[in-house]
C-alpha positions in Angstrom: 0.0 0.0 0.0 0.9 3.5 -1.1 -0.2 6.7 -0.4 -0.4 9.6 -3.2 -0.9 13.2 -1.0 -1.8 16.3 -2.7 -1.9 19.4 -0.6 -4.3 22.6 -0.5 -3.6 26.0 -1.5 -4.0 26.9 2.2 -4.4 25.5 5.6 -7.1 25.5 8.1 -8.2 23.2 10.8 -8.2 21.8 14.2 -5.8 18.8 15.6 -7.0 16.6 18.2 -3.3 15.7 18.9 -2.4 12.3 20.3 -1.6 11.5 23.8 2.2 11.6 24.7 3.1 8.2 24.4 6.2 8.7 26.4 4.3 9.5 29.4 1.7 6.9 28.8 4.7 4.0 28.4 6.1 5.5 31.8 3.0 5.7 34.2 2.0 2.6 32.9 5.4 0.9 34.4 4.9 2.8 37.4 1.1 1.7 37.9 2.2 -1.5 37.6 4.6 -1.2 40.7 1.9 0.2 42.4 -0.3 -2.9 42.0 -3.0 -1.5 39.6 -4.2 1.1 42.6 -4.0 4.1 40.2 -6.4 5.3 37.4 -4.8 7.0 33.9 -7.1 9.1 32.3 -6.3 10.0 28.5 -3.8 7.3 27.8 -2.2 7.1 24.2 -3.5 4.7 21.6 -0.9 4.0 19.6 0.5 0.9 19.2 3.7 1.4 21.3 1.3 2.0 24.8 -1.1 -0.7 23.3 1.6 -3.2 23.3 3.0 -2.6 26.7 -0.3 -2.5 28.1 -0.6 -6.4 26.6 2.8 -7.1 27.5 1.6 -6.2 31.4 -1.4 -7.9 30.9 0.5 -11.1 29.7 2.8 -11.0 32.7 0.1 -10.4 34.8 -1.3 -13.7 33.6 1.3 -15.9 34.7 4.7 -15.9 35.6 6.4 -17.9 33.4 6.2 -17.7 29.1 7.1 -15.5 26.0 6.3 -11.9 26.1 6.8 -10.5 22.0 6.9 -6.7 22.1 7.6 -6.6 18.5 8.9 -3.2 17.5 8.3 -1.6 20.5 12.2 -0.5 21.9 10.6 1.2 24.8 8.8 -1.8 26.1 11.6 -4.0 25.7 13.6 -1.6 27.7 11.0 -0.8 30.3 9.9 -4.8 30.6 13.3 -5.8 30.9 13.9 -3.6 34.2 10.0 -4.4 36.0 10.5 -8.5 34.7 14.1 -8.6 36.6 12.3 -7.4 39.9 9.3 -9.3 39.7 9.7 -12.2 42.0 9.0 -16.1 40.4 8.9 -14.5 37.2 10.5 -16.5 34.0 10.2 -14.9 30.9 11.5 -14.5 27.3 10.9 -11.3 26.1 11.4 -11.3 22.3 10.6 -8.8 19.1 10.6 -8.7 15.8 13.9 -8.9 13.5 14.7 -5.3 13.8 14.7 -5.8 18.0 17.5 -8.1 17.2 19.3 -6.0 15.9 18.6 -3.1 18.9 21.5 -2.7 21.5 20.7 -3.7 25.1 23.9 -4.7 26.4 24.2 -1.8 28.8 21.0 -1.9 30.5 21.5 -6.1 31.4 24.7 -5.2 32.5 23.2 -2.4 34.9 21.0 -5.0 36.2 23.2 -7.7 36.8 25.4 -5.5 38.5 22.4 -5.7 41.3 22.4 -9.0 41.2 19.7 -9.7 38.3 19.9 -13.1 36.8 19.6 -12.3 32.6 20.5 -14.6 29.8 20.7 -13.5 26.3 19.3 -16.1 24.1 20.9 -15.8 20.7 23.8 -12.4 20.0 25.7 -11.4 23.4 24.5 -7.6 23.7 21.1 -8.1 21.8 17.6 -9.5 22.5 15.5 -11.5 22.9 16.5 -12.6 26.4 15.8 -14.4 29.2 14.8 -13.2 32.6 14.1 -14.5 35.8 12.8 -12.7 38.2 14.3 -11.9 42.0 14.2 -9.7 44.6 16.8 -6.8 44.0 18.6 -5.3 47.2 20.0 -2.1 44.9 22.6 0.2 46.1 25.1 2.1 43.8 25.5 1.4 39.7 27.4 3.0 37.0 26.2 3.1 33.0 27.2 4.9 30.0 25.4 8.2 29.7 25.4 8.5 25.8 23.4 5.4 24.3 19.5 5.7 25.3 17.8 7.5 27.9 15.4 4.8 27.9 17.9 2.3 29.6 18.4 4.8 32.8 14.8 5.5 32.8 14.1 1.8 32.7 16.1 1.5 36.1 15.0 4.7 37.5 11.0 3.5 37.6 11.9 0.0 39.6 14.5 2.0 41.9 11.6 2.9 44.4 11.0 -1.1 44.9 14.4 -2.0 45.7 15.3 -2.3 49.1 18.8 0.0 49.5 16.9 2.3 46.8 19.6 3.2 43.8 21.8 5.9 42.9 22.8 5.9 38.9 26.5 7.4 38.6 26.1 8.5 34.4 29.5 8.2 32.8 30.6 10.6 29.6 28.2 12.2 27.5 24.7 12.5 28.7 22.7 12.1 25.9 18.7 12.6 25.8 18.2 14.0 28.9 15.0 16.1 29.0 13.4 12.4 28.6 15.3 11.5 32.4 14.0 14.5 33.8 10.7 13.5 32.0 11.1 10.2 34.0 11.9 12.2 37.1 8.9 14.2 37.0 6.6 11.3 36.3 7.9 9.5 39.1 7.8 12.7 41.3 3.9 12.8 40.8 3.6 9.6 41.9 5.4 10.1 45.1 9.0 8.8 44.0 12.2 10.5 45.8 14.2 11.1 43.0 17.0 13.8 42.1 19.8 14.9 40.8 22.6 14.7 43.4 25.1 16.0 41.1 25.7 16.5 37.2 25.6 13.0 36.6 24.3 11.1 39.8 20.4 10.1 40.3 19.3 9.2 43.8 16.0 7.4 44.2 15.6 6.4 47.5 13.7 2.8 48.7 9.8 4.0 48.8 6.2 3.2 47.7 4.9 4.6 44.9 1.5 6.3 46.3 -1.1 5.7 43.6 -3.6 8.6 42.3 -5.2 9.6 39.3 -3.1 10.8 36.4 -3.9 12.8 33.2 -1.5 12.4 30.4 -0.8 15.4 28.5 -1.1 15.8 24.9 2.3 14.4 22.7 4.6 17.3 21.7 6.3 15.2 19.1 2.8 14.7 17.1 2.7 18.5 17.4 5.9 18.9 15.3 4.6 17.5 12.2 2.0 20.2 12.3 4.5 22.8 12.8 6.3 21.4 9.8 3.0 21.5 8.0 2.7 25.3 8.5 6.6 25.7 7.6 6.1 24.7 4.6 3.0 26.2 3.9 2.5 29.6 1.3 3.1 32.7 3.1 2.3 36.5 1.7 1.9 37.4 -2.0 2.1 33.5 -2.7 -0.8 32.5 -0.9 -4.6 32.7 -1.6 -5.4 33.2 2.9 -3.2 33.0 5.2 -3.1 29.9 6.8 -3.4 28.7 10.4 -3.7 25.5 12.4 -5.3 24.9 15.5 -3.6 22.3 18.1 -5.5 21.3 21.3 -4.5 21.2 24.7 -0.9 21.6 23.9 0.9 22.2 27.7 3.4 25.1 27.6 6.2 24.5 30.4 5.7 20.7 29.0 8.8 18.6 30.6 8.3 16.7 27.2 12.1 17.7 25.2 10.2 18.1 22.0 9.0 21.3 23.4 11.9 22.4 21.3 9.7 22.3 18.2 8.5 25.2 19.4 11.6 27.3 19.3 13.3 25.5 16.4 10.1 26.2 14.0 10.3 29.8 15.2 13.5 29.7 13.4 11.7 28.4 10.4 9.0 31.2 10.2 6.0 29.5 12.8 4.8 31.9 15.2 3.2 29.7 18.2 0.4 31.5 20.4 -1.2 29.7 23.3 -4.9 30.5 23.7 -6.5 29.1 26.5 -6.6 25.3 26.0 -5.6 25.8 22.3 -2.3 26.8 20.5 -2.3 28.3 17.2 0.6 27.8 14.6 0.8 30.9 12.1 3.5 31.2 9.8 5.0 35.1 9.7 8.1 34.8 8.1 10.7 32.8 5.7 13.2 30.5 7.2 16.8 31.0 8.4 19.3 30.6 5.2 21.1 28.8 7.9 20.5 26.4 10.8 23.5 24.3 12.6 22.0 22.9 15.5 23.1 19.7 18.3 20.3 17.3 18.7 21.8 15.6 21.7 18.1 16.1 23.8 15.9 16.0 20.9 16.5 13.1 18.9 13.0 12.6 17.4 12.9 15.6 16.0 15.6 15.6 13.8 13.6 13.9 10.5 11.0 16.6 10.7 13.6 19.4 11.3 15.8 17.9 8.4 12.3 17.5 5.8 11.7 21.0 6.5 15.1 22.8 6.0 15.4 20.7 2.5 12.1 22.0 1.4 13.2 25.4 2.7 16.0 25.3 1.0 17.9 26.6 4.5 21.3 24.6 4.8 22.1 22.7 7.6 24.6 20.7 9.9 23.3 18.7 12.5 25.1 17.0 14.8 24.5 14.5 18.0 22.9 12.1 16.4 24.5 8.9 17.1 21.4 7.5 18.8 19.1 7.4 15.5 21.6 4.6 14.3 19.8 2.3 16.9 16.2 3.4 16.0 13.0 1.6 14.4 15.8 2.1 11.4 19.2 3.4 10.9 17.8 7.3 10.7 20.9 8.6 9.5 20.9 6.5 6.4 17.1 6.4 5.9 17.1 10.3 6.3 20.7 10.7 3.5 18.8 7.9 1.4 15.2 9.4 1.2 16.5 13.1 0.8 18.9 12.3 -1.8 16.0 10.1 -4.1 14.1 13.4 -4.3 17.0 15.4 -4.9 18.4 17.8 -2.0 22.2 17.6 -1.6 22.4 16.1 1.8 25.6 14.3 2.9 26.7 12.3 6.4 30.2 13.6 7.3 32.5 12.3 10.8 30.7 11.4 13.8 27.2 10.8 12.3 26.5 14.3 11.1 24.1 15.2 9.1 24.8 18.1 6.2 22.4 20.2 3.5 24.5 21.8 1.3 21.4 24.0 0.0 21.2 22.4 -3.4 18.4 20.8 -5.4 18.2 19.0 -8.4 14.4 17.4 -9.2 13.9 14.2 -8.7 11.7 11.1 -8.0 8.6 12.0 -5.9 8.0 8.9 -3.9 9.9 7.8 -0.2 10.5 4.7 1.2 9.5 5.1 5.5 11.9 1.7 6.5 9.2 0.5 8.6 9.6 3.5 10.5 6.5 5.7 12.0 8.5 9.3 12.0 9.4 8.9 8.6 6.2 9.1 7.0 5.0 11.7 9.1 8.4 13.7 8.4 8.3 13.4 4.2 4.4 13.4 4.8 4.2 17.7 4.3 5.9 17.9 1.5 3.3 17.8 -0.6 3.2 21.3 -0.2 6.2 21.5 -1.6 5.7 19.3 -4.6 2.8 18.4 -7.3 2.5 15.4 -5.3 4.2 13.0 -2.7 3.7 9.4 -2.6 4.5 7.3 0.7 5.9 3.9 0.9 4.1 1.9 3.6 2.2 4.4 5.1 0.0 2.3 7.8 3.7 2.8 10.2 2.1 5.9 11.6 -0.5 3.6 14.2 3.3 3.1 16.2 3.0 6.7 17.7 -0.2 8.4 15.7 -3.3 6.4 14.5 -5.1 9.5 13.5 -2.0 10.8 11.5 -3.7 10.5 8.1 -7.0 11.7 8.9 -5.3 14.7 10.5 -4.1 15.7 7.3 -7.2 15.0 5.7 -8.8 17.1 7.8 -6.5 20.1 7.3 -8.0 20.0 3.2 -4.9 17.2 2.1 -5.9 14.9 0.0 -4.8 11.3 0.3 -5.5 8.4 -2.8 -4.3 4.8 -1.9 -2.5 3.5 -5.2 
């Protein structure tokens, strides 16, 4: 299945905007550790929160079997953690081929440094593995800083359960962090002592979660693809009305990172006014000819910021990326590959960066998303950009955004399966 997307002469609408899914995969770890005793009001329904939610359910079921999380990293990460405390447990918590192929070396060795008793079943360093549960005393543990936030997260929400409580001594490059201080502040509402002692130490000290109702907040990375939308939208002289674009209950002070759509699309020309329980996107000027910019803390932004500056036609070097290697894809090839099939000059120089030189030369108008949610939603808006855009495998979205395509139907795109 393809997708063929033809764009409006100008935008209007209203976005019910997803759930953050990040928030939704972390309270649900932590109301497991509370024993159920908490109610989450508007979870996220994309397929990453509705396979954890199995997953739990699964474990709940029995203690012993095979737990498949197919593509879901963060539920392999977040599982691997809750399964190595839970007592009688013995589990094998598989994926699909791509998981295979997903680092979690670090996080296993974390946990058997406190005594956690994992086998990996095929690759050393890889999964799926095997995990049997015990009681975990905790105490002190060192891990690399600069791989995934979600493996210090992952031992961050079972910290409160172990009986010594944990402190997390971070070594080199922190990478990622406003999703540990997400974790922080999730646990925090839940009753968790958690800080930061130092620059790179987290104490959590041994205490019950206190259970209470919890409201997710809306998902600031589903907001970026509409701020990308109105990027690349007409502006002035070239458009018949200006366009606008509504997005609901949008939290500003958000301790989500991709808050930093926000600034980096004012860069790009988006103007963003809050409203109540609304936010309005306006675009009031062209882009920067120029943006260099270190994605160390906002990772899954960097497709959508890359799209846009290509359309744009700002250049661009982009750097801190290593962590897209280890993704649903390789995002540093899938991004070079796709950009370069429809002709923008983008290159990857030393240590993973990514470059726009600022040329263009017309191409084909159709992209390959590698199984991969963020890159059909990235390419998605640059229809208005083009006669047309056609999207590989477009049904990826439902990992992070089942209403993705409607969205943009709703907005006056129009979208022909071909």
């Amino acid at each position: 299945m393809k997708y063929k997307i033809t764009a409006p002469d100008s935008l209007h609408g209203h976005i019910c905007l997803p759930s953050s899914k990040s928030i939704s995969n972390r309270v649900l770890i932590i109301k497991e550790l509370t024993e159920g005793m908490c109610r989450i009001r508007q979870l996220s329904d994309c397929d990453d929160t509705r396979v954890l939610q199995e997953a739990l359910e699964m474990l709940n079921s029995g203690e012993t079997g095979e737990i498949n999380i197919s593509s879901c990293g963060t539920a392999m990460r977040f599982l691997t953690a809750l399964i190595a405390i839970r007592e009688k447990a013995d589990i094998v918590l598989s994926g699909n081929e791509r998981m295979s192929h997903r680092p979690i070396g670090i996080l296993v060795d974390a946990l058997r440094q406190l005594g956690a008793d994992i086998e990996y079943i095929e690759e050393e360093g890889f999964p799926p593995l095997r995990i049997r549960g015990r009681q975990l005393t905790g105490g002190a543990v060192e891990m690399l800083g600069g791989v995934s936030s979600q493996f210090i997260s992952a031992l961050m929400m079972i910290a409160p359960k172990l009986k010594e409580g944990l402190q997390i001594r971070l070594l080199g490059d922190i990478v990622s962090r406003p999703y540990i201080d997400l974790t922080v502040w999730t646990m925090q509402q839940f009753g968790a002592k958690v800080t930061w002692t130092d620059t790179n130490t987290i104490s959590i000290e041994s205490s019950p979660y206190l259970p209470h109702d919890f409201c997710v907040e809306k998902d600031w990375s589903a907001a970026s693809y509409w701020y990308e939308t109105m990027a690349l939208s007409k502006i002035g002289d070239d458009a018949d009305t200006d366009s606008e674009i509504i997005l609901d209950s949008l939290t500003d002070g958000s301790k989500q990172g991709d808050t930093a759509a926000r600034y980096l699309f004012s860069l790009l020309g988006v103007q963003t006014e809050f409203r109540d329980d609304d936010t309005l996107l306006r675009k009031t000027r062209e882009s920067l000819p120029r943006l260099n910019f270190d994605f160390a803390n906002q990772g899954d932004l960097v497709q959508t910021i890359a799209v846009t500056c290509c359309a744009l036609g700002s250049k661009f070097a982009f750097t801190s990326l290593g962590t897209l290697r280890i993704k649903e894809t390789d995002r540093i090839v899938a991004l070079y590959q796709q950009l370069h099939r429809l002709g923008y000059g983008v290159s990857i120089g030393e240590n993973n960066q990514l470059v726009f030189d600022g040329t263009y030369h017309p191409a084909e108008l159709e992209v390959a998303t590698y199984d991969d949610h963020r890159m059909a939603m990235a390419f998605a808006p640059l229809a208005l950009r083009f006669p047309y855009i056609i999207i590989d495998s477009p049904k990826v979205v439902s990992k992070s955004y089942p209403t993705f395509w409607s969205d943009l139907q709703s907005i006056g795109f129009k979208i022909e399966g071909i």
